[in-house]
N, C-alpha and C positions, 0 to 999 in steps of 0.2 A: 504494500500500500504506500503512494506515494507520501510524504513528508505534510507537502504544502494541499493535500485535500482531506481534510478533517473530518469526520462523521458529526450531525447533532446528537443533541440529547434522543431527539427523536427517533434520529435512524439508530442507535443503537439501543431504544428501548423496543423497537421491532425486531429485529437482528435478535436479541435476549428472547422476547415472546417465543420469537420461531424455534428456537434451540431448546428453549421449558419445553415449546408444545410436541417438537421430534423426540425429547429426552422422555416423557408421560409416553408417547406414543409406544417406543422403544421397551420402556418399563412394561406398559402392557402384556408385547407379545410374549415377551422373558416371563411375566408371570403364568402366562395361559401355560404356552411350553411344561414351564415348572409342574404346574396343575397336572396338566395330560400325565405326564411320565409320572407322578406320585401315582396318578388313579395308574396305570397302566402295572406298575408294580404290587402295587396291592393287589390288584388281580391276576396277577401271576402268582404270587403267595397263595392268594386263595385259590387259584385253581390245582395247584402241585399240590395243597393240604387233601383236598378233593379226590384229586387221582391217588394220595399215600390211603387214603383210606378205602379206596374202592381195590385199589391192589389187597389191603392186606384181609379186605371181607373173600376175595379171591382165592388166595391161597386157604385161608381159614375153609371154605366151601371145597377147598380140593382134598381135604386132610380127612 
């Protein structure tokens, strides 16, 4: 940025806005993200507690 072209108050109170509003934006997707793969995890645990248990009614019925 040249020396002798200055920004106002004003252009860099827009300039800030726009950066909050991509930085909220940004923060969003990161949370959604976060969200999905906690559910996605959890239901992997509960489906492998599911499957240990149908295995060992399994064997249990083979014996």
């Amino acid at each position: 940025m040249p020396k002798n072209s200055e920004l106002s108050s004003k252009d860099l109170e827009k300039k800030l806005d726009l950066l909050i509003k991509r930085f909220e934006e940004q923060k969003g997707i990161i949370n959604s993200y976060i969200k999905r793969e906690r559910d996605w995890k959890k239901d992997k645990v509960l489906h492998k507690k599911e499957l240990s248990q149908l295995e060992r009614n399994l064997n249990k019925d083979k014996k």
